[in-house]
N, CA, C and O atoms as CSV, one atom per row, in Angstrom:
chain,resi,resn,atom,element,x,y,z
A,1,UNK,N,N,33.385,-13.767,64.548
A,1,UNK,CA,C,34.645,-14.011,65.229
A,1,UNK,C,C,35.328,-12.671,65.513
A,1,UNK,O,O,35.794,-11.930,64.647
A,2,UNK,N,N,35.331,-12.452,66.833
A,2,UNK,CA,C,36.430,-10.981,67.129
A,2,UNK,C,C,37.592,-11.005,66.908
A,2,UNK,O,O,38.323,-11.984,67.051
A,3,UNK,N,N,37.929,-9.841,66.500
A,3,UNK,CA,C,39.653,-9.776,66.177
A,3,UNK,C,C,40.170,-8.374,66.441
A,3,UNK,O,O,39.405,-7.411,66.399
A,4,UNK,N,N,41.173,-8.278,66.651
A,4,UNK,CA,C,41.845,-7.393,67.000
A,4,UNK,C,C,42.752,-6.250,65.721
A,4,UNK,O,O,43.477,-6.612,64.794
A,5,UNK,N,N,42.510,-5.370,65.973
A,5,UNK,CA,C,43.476,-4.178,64.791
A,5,UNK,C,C,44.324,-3.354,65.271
A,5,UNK,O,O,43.998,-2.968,66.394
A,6,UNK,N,N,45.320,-2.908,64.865
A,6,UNK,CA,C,45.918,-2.284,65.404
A,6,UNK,C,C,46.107,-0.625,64.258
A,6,UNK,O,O,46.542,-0.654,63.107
A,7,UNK,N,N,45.707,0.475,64.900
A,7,UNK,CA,C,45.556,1.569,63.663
A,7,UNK,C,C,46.706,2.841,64.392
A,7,UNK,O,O,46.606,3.408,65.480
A,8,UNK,N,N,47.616,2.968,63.477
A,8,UNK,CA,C,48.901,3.438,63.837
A,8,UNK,C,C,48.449,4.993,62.893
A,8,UNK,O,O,47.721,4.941,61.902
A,9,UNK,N,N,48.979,6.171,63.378
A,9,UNK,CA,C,49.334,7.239,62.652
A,9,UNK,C,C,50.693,7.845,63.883
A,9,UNK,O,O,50.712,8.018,65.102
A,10,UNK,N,N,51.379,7.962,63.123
A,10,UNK,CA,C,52.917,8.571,63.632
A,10,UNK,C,C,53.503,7.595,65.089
A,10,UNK,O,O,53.911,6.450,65.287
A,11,UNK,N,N,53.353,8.321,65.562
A,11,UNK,CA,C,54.256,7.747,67.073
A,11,UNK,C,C,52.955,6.799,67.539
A,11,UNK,O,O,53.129,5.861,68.316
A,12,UNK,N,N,51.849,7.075,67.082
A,12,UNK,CA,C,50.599,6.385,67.953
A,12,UNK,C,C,50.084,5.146,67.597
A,12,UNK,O,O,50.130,4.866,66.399
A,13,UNK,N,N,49.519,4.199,68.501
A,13,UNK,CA,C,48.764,3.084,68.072
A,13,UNK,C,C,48.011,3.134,69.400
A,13,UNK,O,O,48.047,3.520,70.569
A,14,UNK,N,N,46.923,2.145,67.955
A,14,UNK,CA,C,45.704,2.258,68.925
A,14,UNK,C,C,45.207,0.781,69.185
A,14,UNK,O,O,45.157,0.195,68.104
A,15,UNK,N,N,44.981,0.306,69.802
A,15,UNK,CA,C,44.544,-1.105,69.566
A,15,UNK,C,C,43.052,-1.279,69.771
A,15,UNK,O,O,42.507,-1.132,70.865
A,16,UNK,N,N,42.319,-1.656,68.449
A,16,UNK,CA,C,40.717,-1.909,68.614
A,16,UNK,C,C,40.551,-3.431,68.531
A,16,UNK,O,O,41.151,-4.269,67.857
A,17,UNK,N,N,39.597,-3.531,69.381
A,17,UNK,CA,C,38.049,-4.713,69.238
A,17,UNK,C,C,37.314,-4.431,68.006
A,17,UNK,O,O,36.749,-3.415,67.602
A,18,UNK,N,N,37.439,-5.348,67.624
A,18,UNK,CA,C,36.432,-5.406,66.136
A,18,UNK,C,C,35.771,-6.540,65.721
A,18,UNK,O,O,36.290,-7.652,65.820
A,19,UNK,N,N,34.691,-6.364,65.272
A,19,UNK,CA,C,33.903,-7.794,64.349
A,19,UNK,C,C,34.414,-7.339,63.007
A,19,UNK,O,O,34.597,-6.180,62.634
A,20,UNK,N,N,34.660,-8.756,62.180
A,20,UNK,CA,C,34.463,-8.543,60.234
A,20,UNK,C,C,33.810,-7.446,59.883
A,20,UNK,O,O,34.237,-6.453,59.294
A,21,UNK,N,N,32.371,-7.769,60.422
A,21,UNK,CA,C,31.496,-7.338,60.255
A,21,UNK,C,C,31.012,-5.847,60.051
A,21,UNK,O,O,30.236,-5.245,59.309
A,22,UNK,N,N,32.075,-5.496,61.343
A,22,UNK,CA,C,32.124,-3.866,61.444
A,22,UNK,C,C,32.836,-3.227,60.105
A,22,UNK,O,O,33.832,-3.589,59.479
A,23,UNK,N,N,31.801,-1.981,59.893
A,23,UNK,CA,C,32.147,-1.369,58.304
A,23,UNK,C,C,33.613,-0.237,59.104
A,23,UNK,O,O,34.022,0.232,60.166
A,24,UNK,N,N,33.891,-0.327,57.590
A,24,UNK,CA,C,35.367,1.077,58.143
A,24,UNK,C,C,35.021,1.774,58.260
A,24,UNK,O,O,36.063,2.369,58.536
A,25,UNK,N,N,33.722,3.079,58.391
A,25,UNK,CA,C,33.434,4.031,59.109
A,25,UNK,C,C,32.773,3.883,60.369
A,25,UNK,O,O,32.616,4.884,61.068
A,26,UNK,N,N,32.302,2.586,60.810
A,26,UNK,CA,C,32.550,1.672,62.351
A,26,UNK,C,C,33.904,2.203,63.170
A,26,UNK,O,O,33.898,2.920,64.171
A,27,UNK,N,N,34.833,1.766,62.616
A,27,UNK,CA,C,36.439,1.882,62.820
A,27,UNK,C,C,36.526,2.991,63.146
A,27,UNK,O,O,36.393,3.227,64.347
A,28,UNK,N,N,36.774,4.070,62.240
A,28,UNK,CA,C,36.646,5.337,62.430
A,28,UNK,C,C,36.146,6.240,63.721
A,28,UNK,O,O,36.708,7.083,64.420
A,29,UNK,N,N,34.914,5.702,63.707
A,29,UNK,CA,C,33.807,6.042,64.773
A,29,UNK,C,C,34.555,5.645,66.070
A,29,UNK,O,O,34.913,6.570,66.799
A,30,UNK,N,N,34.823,4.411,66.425
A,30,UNK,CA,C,36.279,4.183,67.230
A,30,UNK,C,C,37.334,5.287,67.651
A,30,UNK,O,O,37.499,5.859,68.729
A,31,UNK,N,N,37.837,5.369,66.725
A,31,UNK,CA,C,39.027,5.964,66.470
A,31,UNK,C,C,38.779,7.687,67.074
A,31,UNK,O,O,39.656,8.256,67.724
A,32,UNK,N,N,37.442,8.344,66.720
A,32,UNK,CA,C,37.301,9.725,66.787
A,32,UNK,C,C,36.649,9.117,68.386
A,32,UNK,O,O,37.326,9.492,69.343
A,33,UNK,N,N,35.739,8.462,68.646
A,33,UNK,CA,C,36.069,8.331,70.715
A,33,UNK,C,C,37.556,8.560,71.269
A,33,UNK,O,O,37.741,9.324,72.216
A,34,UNK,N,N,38.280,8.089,70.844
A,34,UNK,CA,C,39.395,8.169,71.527
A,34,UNK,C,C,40.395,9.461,71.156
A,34,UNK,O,O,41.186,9.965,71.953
A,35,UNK,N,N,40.206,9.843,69.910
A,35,UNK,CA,C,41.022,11.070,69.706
A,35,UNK,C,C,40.033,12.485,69.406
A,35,UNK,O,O,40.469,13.616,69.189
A,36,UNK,N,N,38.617,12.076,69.461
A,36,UNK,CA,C,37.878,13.430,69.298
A,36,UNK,C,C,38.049,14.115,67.698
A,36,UNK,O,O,37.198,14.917,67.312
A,37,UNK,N,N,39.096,13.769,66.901
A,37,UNK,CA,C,38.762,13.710,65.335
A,37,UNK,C,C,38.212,12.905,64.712
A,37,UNK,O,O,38.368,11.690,64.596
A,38,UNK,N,N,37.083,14.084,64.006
A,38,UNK,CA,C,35.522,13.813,63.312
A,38,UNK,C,C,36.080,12.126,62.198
A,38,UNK,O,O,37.102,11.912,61.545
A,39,UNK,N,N,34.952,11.349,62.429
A,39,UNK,CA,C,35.360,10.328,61.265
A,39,UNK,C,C,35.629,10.835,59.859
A,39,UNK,O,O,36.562,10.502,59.129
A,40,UNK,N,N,34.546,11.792,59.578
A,40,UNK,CA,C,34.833,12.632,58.356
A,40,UNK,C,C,36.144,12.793,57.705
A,40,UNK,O,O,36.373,12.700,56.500
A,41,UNK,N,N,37.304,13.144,59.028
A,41,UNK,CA,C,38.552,13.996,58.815
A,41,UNK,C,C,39.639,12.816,59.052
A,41,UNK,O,O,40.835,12.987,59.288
A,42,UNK,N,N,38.915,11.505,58.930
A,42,UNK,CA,C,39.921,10.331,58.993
A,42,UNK,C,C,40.206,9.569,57.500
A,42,UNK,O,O,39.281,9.368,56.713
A,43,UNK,N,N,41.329,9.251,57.272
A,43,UNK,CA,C,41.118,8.182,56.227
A,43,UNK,C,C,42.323,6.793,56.728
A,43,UNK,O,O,43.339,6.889,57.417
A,44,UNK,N,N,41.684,5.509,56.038
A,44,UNK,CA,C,42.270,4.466,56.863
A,44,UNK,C,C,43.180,3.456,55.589
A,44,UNK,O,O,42.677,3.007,54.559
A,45,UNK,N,N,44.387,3.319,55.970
A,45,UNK,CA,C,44.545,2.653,54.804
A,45,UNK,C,C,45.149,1.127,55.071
A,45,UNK,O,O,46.061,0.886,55.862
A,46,UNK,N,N,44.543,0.270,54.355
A,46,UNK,CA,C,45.704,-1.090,54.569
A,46,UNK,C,C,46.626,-1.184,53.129
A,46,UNK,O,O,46.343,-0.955,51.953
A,47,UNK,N,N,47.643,-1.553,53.695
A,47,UNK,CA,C,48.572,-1.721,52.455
A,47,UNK,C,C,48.926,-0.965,51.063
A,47,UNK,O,O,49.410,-1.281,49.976
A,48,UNK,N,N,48.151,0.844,52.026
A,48,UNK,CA,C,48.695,1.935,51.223
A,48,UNK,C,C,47.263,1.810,50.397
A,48,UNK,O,O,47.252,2.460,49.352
A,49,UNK,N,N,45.848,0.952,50.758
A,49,UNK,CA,C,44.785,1.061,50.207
A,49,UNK,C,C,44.222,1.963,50.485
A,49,UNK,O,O,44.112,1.654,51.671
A,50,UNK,N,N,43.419,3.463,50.383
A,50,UNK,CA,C,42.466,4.110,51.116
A,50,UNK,C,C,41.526,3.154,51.363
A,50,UNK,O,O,41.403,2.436,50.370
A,51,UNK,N,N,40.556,2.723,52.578
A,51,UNK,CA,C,39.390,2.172,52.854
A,51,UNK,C,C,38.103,2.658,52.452
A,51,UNK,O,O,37.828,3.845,52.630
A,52,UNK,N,N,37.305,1.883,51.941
A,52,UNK,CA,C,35.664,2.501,51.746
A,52,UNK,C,C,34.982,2.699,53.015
A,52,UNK,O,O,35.000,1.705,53.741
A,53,UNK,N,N,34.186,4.067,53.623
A,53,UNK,CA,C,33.851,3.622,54.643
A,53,UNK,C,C,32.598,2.675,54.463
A,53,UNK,O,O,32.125,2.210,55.500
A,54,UNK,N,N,32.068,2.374,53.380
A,54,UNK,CA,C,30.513,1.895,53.469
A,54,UNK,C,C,30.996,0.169,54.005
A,54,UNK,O,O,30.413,-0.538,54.828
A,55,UNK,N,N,32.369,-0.174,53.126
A,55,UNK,CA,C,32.708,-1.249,52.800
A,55,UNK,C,C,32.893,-1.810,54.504
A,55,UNK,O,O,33.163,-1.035,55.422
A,56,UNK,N,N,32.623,-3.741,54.731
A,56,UNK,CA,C,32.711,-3.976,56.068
A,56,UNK,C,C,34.194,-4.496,55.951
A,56,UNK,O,O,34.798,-4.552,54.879
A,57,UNK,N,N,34.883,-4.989,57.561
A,57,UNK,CA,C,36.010,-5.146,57.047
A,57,UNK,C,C,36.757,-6.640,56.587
A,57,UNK,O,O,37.880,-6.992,56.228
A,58,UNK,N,N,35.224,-7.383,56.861
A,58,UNK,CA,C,35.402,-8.596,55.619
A,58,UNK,C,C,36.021,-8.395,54.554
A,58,UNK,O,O,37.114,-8.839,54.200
A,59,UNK,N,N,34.961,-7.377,53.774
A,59,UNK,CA,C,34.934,-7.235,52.187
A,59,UNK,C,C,36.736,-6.674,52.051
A,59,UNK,O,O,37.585,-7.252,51.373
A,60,UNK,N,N,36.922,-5.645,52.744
A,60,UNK,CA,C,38.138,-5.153,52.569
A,60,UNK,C,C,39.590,-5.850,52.673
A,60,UNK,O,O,40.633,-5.466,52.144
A,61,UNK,N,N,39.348,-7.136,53.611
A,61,UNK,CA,C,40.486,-7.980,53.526
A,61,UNK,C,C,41.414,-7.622,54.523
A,61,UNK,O,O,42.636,-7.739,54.437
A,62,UNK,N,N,40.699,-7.129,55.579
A,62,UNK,CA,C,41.043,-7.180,57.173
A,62,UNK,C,C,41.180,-8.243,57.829
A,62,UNK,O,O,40.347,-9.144,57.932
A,63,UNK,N,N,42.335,-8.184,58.347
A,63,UNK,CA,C,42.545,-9.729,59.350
A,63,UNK,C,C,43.065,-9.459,60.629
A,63,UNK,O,O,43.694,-8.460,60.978
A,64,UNK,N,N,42.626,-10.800,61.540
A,64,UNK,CA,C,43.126,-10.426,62.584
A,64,UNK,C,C,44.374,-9.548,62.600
A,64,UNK,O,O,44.808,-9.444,61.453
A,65,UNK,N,N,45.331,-8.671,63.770
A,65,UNK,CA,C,46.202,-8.104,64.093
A,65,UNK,C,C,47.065,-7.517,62.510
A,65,UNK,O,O,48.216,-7.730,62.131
A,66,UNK,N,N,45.860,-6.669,61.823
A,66,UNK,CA,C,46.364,-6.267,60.531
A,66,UNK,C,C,46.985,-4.522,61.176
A,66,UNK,O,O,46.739,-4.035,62.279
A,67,UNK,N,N,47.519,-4.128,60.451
A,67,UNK,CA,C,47.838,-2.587,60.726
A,67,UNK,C,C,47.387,-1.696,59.482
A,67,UNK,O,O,47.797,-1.914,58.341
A,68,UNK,N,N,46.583,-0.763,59.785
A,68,UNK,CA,C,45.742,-0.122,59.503
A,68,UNK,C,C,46.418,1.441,59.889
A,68,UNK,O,O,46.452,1.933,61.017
A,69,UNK,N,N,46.821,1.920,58.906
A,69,UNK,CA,C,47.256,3.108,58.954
A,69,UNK,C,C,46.343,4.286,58.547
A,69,UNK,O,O,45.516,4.252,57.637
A,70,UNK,N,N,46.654,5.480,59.470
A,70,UNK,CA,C,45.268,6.567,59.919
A,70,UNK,C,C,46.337,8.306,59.354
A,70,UNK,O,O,47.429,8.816,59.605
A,71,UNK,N,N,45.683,8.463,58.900
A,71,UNK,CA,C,46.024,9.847,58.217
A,71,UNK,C,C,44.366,10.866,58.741
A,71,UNK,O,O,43.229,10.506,59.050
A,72,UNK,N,N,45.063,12.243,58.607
A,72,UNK,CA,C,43.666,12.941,59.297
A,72,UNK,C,C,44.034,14.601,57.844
A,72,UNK,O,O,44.956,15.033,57.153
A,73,UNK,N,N,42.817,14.855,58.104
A,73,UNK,CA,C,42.413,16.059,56.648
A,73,UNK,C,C,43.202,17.033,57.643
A,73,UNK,O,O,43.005,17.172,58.850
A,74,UNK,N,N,44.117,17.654,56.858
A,74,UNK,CA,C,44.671,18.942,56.942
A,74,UNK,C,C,44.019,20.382,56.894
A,74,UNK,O,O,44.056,21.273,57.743
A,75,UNK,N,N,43.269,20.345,55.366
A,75,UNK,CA,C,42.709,21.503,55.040
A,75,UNK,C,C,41.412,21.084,54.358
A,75,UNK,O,O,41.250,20.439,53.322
A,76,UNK,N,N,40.446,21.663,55.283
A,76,UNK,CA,C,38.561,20.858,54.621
A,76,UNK,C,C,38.725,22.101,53.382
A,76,UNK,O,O,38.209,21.654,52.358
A,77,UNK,N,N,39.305,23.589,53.137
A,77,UNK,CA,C,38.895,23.783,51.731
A,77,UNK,C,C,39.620,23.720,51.007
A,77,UNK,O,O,39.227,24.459,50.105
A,78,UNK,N,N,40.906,23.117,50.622
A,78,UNK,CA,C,41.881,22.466,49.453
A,78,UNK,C,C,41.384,20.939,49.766
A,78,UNK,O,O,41.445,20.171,48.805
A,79,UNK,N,N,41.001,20.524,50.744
A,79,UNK,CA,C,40.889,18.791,50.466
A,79,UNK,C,C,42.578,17.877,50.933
A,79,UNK,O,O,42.978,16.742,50.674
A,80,UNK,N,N,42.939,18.550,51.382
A,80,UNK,CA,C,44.538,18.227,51.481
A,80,UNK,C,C,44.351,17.013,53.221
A,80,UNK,O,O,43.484,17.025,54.095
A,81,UNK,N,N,45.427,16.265,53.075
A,81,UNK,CA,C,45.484,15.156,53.843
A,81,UNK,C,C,46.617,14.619,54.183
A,81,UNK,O,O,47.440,14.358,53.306
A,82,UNK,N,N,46.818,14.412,55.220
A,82,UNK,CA,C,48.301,14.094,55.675
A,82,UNK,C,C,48.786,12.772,54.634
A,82,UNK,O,O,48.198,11.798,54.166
A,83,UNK,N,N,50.153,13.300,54.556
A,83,UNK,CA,C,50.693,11.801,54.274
A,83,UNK,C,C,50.680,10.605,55.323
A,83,UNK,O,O,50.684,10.744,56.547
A,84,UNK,N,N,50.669,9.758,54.828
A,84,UNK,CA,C,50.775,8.239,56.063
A,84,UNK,C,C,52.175,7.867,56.241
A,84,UNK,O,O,52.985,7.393,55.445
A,85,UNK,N,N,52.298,8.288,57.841
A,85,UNK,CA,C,53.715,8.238,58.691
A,85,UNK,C,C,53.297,7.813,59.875
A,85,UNK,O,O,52.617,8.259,60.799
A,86,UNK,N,N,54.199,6.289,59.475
A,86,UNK,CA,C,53.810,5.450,60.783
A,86,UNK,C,C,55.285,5.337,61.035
A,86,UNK,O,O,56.026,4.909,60.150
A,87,UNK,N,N,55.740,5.705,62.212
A,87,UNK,CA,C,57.079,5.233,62.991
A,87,UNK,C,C,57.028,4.188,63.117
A,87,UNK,O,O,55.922,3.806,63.498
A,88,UNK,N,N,58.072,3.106,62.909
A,88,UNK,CA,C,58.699,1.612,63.875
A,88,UNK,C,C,58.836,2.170,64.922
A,88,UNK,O,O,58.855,3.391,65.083
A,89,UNK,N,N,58.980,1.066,66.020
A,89,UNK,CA,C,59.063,1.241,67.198
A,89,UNK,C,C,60.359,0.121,67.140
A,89,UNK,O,O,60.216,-1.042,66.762
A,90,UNK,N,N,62.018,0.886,67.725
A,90,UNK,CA,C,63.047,-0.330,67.362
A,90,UNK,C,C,62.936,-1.006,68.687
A,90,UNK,O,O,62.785,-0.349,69.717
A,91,UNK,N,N,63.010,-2.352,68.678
A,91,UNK,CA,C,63.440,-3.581,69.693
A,91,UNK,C,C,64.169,-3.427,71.102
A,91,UNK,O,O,64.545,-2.257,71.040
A,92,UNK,N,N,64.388,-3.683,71.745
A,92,UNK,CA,C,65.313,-3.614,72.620
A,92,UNK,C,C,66.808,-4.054,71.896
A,92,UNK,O,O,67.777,-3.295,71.891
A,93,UNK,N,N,66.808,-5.395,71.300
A,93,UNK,CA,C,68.040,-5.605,70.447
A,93,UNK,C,C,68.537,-3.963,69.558
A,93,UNK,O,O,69.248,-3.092,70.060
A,94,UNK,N,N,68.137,-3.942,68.662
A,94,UNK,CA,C,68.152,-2.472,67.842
A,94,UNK,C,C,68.498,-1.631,68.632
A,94,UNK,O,O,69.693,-1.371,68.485
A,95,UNK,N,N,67.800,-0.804,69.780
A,95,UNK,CA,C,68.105,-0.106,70.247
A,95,UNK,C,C,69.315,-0.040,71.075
A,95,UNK,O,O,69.489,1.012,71.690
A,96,UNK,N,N,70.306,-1.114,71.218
A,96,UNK,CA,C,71.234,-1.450,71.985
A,96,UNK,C,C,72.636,-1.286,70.829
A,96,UNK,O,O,73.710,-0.713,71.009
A,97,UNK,N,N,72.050,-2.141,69.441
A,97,UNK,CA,C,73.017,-1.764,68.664
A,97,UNK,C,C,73.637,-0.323,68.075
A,97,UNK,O,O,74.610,-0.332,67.322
């Protein structure tokens, strides 16, 4: 069954096509087509989880129109990694108030 994800880092979202099936370094692989950063230098988190990439996104407890937050490696020789900063995007209501 296809479903849809949505993988946010800062101001950005991305909206993917996905099977269950597809593992989170699937995702990834996605993700670096469209932004050209290596899957390597990605990490994906749901609900503040880091993702396994081996793991599919059955196992992980991916659901349709889940948000999937994307952080990218800062420094490959400290190992250092962005924090996860996903902007809201306010409403038209909100933005009026």
């Amino acid at each position: 069954m296809s479903m849809y994800v949505r993988v946010k880092r800062q101001k950005q979202i991305f909206f993917l096509h996905v099977e269950p099936s597809e593992t989170v370094l699937e995702i990834k692989q996605k993700v670096q087509a469209l932004t050209e950063k290596p899957a390597d230098d990605q990490r994906l988190f749901l609900d503040g989880l880091n993702l396994d990439d081996a793991k599919t996104l059955a196992e992980v407890k991916v659901e349709n129109d889940a948000v999937l937050a994307l952080a990218y490696k800062i420094d490959e020789e400290a190992g250092t990694w962005e924090e996860i900063d996903i902007h809201t995007i306010d409403t038209v209501d909100e933005a009026k108030a």
